[in-house]
Biopython code that builds the backbone (N, CA, C, O; Angstrom):
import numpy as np
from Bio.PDB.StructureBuilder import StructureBuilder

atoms = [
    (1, "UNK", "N", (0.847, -1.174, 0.000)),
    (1, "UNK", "CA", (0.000, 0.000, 0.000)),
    (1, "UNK", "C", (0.887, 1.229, 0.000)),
    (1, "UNK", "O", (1.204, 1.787, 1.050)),
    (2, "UNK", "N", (1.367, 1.730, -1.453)),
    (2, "UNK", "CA", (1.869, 3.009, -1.516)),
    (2, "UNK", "C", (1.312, 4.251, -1.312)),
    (2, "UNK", "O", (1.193, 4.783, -2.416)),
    (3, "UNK", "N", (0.893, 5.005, -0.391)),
    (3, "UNK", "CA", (1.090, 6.363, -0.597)),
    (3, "UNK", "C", (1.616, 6.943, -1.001)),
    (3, "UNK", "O", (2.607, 7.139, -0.299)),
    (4, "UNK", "N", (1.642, 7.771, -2.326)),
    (4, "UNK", "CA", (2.092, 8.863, -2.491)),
    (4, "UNK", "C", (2.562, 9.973, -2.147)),
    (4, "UNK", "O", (1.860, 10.344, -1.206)),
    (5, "UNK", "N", (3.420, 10.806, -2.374)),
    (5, "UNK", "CA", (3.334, 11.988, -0.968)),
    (5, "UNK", "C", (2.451, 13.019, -1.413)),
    (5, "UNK", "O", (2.051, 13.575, -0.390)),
    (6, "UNK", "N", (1.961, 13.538, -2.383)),
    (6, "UNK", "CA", (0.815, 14.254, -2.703)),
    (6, "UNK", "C", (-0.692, 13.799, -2.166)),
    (6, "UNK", "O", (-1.647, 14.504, -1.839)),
    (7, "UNK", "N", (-0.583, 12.727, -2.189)),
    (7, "UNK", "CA", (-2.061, 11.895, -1.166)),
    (7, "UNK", "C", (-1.877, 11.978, 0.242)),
    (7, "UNK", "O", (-2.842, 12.082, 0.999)),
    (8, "UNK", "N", (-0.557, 11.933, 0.692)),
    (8, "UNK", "CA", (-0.375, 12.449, 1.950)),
    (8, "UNK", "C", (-0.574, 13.739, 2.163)),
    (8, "UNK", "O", (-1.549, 14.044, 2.850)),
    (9, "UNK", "N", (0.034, 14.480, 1.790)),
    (9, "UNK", "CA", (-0.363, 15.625, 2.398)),
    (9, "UNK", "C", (-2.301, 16.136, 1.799)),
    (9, "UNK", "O", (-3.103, 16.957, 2.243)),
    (10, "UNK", "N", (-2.333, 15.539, 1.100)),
    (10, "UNK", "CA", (-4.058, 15.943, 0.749)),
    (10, "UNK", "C", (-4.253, 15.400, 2.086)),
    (10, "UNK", "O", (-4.289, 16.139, 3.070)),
    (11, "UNK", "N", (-4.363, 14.304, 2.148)),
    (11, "UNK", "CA", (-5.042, 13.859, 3.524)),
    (11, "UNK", "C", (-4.707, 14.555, 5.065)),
    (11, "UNK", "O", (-5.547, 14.693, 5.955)),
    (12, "UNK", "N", (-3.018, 15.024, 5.157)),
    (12, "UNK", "CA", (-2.529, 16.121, 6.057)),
    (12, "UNK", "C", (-3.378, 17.102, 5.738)),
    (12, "UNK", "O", (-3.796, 17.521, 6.817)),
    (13, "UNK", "N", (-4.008, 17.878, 4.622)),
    (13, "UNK", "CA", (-4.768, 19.062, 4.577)),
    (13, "UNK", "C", (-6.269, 18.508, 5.076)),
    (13, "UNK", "O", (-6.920, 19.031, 5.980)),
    (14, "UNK", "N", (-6.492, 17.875, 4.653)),
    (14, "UNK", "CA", (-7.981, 17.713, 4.715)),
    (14, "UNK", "C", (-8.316, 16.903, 6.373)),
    (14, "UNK", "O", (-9.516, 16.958, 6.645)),
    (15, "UNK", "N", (-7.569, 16.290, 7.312)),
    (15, "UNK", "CA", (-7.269, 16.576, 9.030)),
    (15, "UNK", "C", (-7.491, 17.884, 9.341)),
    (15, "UNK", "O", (-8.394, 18.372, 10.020)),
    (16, "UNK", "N", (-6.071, 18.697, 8.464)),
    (16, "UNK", "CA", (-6.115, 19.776, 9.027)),
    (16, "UNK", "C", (-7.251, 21.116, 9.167)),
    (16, "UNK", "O", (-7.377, 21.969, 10.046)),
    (17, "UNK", "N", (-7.826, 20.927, 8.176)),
    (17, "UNK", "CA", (-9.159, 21.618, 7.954)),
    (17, "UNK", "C", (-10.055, 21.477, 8.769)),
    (17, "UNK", "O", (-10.676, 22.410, 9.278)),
    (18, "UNK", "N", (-10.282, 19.956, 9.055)),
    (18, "UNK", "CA", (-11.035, 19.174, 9.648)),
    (18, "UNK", "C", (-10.706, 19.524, 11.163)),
    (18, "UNK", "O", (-11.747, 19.474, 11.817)),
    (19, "UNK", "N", (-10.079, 19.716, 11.604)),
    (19, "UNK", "CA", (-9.193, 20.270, 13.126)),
    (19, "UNK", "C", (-9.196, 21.956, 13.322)),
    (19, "UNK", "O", (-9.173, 22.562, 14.393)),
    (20, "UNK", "N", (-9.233, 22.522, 11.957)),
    (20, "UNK", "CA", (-9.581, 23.871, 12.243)),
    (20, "UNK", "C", (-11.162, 24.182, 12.524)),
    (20, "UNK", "O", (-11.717, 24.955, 13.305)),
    (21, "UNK", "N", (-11.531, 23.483, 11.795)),
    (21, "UNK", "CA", (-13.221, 23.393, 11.409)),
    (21, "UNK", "C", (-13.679, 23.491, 13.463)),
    (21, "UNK", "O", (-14.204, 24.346, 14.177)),
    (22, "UNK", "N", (-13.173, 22.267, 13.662)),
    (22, "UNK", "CA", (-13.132, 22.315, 15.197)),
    (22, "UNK", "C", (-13.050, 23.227, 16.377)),
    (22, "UNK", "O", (-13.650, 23.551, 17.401)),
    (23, "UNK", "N", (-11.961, 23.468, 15.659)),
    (23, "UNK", "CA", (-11.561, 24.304, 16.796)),
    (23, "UNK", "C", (-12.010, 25.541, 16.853)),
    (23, "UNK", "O", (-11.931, 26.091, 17.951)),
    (24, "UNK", "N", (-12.638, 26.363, 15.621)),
    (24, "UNK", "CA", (-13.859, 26.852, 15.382)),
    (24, "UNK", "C", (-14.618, 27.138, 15.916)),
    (24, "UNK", "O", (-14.862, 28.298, 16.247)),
    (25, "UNK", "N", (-15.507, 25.764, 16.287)),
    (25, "UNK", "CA", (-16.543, 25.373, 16.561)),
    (25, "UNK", "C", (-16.822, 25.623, 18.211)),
    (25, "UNK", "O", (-17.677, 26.094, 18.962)),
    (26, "UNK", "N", (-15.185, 24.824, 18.245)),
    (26, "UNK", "CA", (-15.390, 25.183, 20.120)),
    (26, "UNK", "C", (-15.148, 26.543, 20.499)),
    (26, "UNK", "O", (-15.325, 26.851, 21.678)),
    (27, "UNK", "N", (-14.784, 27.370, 19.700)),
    (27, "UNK", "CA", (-13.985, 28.457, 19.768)),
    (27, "UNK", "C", (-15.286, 29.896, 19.589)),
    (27, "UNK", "O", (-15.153, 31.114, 19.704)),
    (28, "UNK", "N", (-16.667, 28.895, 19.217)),
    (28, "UNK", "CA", (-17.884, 30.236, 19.278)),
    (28, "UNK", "C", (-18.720, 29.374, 20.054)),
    (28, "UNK", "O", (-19.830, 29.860, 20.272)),
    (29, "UNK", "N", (-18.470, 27.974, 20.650)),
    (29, "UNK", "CA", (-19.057, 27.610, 21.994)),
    (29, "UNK", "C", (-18.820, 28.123, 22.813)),
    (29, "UNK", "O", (-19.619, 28.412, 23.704)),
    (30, "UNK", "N", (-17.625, 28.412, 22.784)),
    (30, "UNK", "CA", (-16.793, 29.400, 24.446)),
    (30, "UNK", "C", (-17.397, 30.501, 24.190)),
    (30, "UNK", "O", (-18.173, 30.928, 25.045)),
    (31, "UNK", "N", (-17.220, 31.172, 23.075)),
    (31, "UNK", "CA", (-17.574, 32.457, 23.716)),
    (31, "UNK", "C", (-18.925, 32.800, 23.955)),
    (31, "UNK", "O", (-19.212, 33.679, 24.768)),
    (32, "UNK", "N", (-20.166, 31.892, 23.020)),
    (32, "UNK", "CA", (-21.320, 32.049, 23.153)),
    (32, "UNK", "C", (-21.378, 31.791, 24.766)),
    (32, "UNK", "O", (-22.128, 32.575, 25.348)),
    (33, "UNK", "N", (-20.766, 30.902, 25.529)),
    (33, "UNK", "CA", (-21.127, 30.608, 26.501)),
    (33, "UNK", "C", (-20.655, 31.725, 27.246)),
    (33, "UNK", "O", (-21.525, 32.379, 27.821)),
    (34, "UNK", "N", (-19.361, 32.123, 27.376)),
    (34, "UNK", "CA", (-19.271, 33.466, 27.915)),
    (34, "UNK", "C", (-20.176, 34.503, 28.087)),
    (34, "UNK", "O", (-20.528, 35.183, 29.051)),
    (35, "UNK", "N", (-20.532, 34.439, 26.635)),
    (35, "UNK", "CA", (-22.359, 35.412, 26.340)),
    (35, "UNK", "C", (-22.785, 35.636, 27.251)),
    (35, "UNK", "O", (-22.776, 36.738, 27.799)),
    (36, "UNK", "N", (-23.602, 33.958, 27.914)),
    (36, "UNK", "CA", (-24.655, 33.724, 27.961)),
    (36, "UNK", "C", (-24.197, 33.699, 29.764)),
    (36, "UNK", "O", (-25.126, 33.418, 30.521)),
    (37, "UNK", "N", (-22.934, 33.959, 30.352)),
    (37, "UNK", "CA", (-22.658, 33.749, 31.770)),
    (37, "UNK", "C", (-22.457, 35.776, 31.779)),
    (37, "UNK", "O", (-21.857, 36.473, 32.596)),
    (38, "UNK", "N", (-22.855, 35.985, 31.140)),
    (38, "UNK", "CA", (-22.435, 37.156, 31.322)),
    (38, "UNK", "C", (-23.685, 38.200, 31.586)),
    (38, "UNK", "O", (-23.794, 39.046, 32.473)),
    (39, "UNK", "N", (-24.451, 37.910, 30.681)),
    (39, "UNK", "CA", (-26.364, 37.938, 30.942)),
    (39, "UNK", "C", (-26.680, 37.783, 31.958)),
    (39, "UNK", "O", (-27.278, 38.555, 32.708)),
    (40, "UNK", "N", (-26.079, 36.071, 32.234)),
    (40, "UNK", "CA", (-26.825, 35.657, 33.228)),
    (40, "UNK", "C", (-26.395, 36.619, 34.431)),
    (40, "UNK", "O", (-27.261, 36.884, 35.265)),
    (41, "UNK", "N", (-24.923, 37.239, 34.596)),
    (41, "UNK", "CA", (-24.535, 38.017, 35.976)),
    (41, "UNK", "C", (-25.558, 39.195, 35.900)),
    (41, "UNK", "O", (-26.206, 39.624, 36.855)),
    (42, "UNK", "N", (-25.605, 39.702, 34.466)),
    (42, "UNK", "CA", (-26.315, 41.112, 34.281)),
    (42, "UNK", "C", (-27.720, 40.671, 35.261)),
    (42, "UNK", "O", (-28.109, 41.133, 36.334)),
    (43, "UNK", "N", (-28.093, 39.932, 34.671)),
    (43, "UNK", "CA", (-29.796, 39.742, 35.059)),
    (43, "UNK", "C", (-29.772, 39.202, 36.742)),
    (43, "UNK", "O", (-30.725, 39.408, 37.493)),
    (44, "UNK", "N", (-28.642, 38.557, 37.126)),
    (44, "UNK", "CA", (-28.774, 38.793, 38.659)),
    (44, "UNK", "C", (-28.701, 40.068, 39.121)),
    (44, "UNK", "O", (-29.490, 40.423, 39.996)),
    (45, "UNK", "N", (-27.724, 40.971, 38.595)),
    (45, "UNK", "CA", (-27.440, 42.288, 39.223)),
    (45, "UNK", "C", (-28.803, 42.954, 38.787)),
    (45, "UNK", "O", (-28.984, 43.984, 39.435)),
    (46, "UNK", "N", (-29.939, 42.657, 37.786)),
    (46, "UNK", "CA", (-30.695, 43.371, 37.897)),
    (46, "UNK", "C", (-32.020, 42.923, 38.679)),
    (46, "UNK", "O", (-32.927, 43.727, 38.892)),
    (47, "UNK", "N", (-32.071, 41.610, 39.085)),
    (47, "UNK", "CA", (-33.211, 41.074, 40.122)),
    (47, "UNK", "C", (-32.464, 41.644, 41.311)),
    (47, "UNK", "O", (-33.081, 42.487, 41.962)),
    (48, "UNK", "N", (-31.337, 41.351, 41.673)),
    (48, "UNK", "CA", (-30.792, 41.611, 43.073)),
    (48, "UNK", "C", (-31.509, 43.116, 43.205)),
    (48, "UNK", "O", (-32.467, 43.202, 43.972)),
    (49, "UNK", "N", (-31.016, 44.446, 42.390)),
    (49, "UNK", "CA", (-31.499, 45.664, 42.303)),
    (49, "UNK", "C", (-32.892, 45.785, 41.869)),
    (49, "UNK", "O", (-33.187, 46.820, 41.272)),
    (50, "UNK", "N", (-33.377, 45.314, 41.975)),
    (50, "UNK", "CA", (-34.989, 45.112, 41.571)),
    (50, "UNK", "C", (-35.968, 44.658, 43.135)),
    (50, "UNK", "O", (-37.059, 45.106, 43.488)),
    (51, "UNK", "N", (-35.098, 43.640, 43.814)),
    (51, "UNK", "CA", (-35.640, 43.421, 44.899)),
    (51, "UNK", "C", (-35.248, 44.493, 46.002)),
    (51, "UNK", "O", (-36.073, 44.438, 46.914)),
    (52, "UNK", "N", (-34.341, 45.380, 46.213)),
    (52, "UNK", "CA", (-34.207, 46.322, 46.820)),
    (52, "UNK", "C", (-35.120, 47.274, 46.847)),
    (52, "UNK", "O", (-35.702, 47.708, 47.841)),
    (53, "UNK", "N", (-35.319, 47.807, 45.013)),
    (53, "UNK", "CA", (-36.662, 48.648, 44.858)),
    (53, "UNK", "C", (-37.591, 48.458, 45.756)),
    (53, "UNK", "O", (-38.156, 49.208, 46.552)),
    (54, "UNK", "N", (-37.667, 47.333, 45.510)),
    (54, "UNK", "CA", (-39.400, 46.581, 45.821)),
    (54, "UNK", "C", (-39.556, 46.466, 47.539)),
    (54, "UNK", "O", (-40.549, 46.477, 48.266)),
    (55, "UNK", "N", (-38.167, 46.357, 47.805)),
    (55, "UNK", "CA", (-38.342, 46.624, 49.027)),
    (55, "UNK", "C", (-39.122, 47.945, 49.570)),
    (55, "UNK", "O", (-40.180, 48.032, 50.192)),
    (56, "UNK", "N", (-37.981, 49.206, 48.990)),
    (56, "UNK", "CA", (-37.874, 50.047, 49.809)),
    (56, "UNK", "C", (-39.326, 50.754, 49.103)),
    (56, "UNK", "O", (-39.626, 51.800, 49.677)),
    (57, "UNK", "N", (-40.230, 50.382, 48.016)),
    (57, "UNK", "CA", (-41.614, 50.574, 47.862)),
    (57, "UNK", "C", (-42.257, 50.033, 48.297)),
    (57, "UNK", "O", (-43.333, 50.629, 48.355)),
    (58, "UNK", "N", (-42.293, 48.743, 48.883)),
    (58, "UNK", "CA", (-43.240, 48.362, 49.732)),
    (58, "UNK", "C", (-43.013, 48.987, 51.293)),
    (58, "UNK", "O", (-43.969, 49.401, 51.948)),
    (59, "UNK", "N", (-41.826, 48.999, 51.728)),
    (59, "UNK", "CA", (-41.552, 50.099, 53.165)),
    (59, "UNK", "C", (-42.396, 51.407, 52.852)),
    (59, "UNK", "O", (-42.988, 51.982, 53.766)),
    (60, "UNK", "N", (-42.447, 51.935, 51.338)),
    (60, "UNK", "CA", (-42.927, 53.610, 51.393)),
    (60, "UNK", "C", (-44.204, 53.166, 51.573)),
    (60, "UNK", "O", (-44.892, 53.480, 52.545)),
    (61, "UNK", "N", (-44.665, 52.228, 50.408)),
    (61, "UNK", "CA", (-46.533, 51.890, 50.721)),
    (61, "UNK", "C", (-47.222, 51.505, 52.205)),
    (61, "UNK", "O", (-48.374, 51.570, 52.636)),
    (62, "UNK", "N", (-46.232, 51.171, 52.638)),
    (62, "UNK", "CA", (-46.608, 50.896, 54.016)),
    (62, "UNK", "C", (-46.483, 52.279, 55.076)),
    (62, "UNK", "O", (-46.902, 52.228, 56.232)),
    (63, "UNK", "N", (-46.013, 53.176, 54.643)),
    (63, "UNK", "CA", (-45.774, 54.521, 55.420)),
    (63, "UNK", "C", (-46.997, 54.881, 55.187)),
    (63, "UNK", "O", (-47.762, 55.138, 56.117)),
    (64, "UNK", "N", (-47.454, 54.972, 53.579)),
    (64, "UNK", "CA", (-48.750, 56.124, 53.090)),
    (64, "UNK", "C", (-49.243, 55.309, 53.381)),
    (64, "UNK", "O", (-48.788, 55.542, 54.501)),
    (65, "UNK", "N", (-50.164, 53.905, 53.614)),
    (65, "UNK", "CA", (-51.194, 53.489, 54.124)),
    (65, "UNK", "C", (-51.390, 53.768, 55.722)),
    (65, "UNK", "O", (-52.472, 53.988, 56.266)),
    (66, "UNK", "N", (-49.978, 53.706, 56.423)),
    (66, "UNK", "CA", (-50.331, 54.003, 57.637)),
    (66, "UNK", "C", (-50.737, 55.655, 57.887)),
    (66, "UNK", "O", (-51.507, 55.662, 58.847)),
    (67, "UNK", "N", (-50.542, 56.890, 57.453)),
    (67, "UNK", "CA", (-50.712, 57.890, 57.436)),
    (67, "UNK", "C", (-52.152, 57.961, 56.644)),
    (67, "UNK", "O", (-53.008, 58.633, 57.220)),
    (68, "UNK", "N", (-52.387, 57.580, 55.864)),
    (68, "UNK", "CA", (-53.846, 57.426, 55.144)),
    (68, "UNK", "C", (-55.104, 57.565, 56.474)),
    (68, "UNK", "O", (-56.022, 58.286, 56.866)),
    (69, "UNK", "N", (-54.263, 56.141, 56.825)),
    (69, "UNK", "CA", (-55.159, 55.817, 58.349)),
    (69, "UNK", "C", (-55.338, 56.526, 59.005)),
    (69, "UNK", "O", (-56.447, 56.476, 59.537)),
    (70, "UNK", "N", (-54.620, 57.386, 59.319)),
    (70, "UNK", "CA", (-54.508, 58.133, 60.720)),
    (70, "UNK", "C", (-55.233, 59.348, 60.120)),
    (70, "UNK", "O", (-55.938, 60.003, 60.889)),
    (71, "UNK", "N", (-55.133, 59.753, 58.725)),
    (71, "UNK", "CA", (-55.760, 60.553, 58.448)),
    (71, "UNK", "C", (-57.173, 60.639, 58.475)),
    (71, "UNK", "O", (-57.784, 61.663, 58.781)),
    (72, "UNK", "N", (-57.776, 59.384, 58.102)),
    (72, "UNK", "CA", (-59.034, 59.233, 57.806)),
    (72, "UNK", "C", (-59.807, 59.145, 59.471)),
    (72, "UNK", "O", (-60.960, 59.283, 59.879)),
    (73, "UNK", "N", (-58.749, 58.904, 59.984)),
    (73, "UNK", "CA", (-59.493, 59.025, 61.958)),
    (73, "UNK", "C", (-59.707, 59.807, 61.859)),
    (73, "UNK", "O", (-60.887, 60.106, 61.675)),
    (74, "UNK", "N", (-58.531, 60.908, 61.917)),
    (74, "UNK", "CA", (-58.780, 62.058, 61.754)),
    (74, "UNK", "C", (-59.998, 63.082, 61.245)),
    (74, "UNK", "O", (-60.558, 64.126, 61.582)),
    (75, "UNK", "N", (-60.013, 62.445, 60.592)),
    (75, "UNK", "CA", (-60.977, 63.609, 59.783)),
    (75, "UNK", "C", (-62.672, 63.128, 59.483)),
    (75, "UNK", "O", (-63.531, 63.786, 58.895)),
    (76, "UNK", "N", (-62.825, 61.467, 60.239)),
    (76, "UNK", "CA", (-64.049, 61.243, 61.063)),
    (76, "UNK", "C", (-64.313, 61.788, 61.832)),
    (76, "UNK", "O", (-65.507, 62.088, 61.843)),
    (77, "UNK", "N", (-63.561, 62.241, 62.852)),
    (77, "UNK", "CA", (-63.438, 62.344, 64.560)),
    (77, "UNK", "C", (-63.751, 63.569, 64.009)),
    (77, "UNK", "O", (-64.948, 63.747, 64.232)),
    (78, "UNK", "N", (-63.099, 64.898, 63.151)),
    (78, "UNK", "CA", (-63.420, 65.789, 62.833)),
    (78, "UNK", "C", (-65.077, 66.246, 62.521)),
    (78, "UNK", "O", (-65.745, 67.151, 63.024)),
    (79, "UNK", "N", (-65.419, 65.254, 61.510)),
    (79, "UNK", "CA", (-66.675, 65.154, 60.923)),
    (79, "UNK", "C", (-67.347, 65.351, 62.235)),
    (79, "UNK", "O", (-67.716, 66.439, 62.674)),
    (80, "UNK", "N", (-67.516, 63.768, 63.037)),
    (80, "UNK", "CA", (-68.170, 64.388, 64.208)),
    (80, "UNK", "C", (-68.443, 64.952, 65.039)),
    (80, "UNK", "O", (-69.568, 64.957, 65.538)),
    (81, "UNK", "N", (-67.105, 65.834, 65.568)),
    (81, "UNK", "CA", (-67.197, 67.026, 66.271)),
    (81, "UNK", "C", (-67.990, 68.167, 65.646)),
    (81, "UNK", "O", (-68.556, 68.995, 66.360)),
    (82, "UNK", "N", (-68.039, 68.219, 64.167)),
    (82, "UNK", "CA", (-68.833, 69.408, 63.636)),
    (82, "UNK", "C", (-69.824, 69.251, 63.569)),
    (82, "UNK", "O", (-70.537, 70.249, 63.675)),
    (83, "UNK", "N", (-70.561, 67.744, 63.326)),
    (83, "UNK", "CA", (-72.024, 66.977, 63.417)),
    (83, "UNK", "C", (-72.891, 67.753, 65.051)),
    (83, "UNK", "O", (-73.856, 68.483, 65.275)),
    (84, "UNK", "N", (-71.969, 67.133, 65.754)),
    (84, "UNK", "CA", (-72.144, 67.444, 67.702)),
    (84, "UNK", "C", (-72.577, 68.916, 67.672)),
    (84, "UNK", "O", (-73.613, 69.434, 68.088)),
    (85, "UNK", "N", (-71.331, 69.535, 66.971)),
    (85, "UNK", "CA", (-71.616, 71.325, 67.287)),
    (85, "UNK", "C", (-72.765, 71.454, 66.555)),
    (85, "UNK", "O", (-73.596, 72.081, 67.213)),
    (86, "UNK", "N", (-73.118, 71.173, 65.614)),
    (86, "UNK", "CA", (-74.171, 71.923, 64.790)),
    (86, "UNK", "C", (-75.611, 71.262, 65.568)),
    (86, "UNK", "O", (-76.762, 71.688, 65.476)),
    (87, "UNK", "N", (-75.341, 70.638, 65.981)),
    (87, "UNK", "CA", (-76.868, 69.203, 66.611)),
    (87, "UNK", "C", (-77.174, 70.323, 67.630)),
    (87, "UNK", "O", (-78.308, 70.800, 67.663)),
    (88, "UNK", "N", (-76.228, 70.750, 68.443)),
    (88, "UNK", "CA", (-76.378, 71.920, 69.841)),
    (88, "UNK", "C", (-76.513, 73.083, 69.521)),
    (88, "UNK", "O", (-77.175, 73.865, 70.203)),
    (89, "UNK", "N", (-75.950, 73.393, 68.491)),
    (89, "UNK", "CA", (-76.378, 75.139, 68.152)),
    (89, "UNK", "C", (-77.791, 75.665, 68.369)),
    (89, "UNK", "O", (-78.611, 74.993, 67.744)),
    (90, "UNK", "N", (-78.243, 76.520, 68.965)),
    (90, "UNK", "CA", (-79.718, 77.149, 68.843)),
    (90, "UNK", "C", (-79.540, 77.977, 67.374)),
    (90, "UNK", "O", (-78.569, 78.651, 67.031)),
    (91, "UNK", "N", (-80.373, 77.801, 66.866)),
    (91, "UNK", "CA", (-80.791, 78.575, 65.497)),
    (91, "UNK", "C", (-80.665, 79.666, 65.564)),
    (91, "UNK", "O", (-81.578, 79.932, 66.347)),
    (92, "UNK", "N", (-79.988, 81.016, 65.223)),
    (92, "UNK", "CA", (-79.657, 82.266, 65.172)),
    (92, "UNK", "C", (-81.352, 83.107, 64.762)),
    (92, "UNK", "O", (-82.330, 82.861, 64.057)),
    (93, "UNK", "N", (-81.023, 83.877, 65.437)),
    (93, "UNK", "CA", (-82.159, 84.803, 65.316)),
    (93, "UNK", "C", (-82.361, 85.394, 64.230)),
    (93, "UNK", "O", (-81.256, 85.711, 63.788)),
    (94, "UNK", "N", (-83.129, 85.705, 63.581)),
    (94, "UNK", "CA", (-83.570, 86.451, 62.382)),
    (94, "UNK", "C", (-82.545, 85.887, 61.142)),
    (94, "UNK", "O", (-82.411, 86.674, 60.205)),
    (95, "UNK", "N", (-81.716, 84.433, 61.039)),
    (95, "UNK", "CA", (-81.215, 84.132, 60.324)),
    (95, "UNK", "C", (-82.248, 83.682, 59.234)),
    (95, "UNK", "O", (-83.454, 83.923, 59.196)),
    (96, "UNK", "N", (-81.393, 82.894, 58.266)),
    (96, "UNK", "CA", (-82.665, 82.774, 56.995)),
    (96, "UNK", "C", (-83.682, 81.888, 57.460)),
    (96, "UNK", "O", (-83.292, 81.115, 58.334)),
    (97, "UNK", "N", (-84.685, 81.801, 57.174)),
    (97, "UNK", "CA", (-85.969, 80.838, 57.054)),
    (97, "UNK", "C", (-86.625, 81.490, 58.563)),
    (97, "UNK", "O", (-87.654, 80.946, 58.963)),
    (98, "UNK", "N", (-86.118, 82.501, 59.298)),
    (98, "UNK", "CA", (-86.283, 82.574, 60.547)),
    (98, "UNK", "C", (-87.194, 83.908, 60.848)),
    (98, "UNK", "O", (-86.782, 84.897, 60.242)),
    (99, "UNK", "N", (-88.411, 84.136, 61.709)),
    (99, "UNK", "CA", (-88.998, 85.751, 61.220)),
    (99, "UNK", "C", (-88.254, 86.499, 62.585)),
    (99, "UNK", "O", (-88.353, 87.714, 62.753)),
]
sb = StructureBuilder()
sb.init_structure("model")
sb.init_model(0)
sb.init_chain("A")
sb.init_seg("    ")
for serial, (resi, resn, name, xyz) in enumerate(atoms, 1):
    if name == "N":
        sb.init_residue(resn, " ", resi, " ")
    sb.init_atom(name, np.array(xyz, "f"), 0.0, 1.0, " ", f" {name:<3s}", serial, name[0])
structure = sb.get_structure()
């Protein structure tokens, strides 16, 4: 079984192609994967900073609901103090509807 040396090296080229082809291949696996570890940090750093938000808006919603509250006592307790006064007032003299 003679080989030639022109069939040799065809066949040395056509490995070698075959080995570049490869290495190629692994060579936009890596970096796709790099890509895709690199996203993935982005998108932690943006849930991590996302749950902070959410924190410190649910701490504020919880401020204005509690002040809401206190307001709305408020301004029952108000209501009825002016209800009380007006229930006791005597009707003003010669005011309207009045002879």
């Amino acid at each position: 079984m003679d080989v030639s040396l022109e069939e040799a090296i065809d066949k040395l080229d056509n490995a070698l192609g075959l080995l570049e082809a490869a290495v190629n291949r692994r060579i936009a696996v890596d970096h796709a994967r790099a890509d895709l570890e690199t996203e993935l940090q982005i998108m932690q750093d943006d849930r991590a900073r996302l749950a902070v938000e959410l924190d410190s808006a649910s701490n504020r919603l919880g401020s204005v609901e509690a002040a809401t509250m206190d307001v709305s006592r408020r301004v029952t307790r108000a209501i009825a103090t002016i209800e009380e006064v007006l229930a006791h007032q005597e009707p003003a003299a010669g005011g309207p509807g009045q002879p």
